[in-house]
C-alpha positions in Angstrom: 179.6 88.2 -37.2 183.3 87.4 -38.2 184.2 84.3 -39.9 187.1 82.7 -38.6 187.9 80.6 -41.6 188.4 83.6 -43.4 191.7 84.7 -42.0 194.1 84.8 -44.6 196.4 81.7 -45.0 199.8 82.9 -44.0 198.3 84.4 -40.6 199.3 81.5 -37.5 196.2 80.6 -36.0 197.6 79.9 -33.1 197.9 82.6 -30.1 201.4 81.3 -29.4 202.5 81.8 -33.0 201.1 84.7 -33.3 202.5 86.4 -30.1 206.1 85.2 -31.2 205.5 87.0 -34.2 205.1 90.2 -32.8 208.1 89.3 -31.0 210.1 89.2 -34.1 208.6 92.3 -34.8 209.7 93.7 -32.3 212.8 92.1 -31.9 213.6 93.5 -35.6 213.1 97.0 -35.2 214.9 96.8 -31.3 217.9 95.3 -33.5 217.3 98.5 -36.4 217.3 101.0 -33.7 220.4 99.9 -31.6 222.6 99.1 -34.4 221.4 102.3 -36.1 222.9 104.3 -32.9 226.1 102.1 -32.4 226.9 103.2 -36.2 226.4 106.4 -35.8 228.6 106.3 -32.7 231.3 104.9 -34.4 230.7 107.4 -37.7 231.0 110.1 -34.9 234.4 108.6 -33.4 236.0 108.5 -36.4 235.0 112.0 -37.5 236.2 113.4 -34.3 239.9 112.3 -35.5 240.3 115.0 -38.6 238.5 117.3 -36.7 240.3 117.5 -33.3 237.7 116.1 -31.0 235.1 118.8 -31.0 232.2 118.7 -28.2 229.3 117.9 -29.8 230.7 115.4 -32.1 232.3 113.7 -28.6 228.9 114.0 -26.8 226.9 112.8 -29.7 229.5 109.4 -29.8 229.1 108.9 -26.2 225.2 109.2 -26.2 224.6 107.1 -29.0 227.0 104.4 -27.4 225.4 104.8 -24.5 221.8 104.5 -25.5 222.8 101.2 -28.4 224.1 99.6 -25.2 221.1 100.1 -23.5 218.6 98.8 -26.4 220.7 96.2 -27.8 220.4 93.9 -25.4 216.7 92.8 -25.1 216.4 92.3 -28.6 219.8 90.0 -29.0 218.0 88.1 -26.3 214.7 87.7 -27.5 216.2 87.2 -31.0 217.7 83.8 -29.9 214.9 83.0 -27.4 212.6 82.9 -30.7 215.1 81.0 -32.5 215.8 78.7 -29.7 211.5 78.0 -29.2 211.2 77.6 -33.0 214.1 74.9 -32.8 212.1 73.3 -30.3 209.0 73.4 -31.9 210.6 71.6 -34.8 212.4 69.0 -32.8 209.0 67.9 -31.1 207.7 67.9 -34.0 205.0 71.0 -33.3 205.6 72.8 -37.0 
């Protein structure tokens, strides 16, 4: 048998807090991976300058623009719907 007062004191007890949390989990590492590809894109951009636009350097800036536009979304969204629930929370009084 498990004892439920023995979770550890900086866990939320409660099932909404704790599925926001894994929100912002997620929401963090969504925002790490789509920034991570618009960089490289633009690290690729600029190396394509010196070296005279060569294919794989264009291909690899297009893909990685391509694929930050598609992830960055969700997360920038999610990212203020937490903040924007939390802000609530506080204004009612809830944390």
């Amino acid at each position: 048998m498990v004892d439920m007062d023995s979770q550890a004191p900086n866990q939320p007890a409660d099932p909404i807090l704790l599925r926001r949390e894994i929100i912002r989990a997620r929401v963090k590492l969504g925002k790490r991976v789509g920034y991570s590809l618009m960089t490289i894109s633009i690290i690729a951009m600029f190396l394509c300058i010196p070296f005279g636009w060569p294919a794989f350097l264009t291909i690899t800036s297009m893909v990685t623009f391509t694929l930050s536009c598609i992830v960055l979304p969700l997360p920038i969204i999610f990212g203020y719907a937490i903040k924007a629930a939390e802000k609530e929370d506080r204004k009612i009084g809830f944390n």
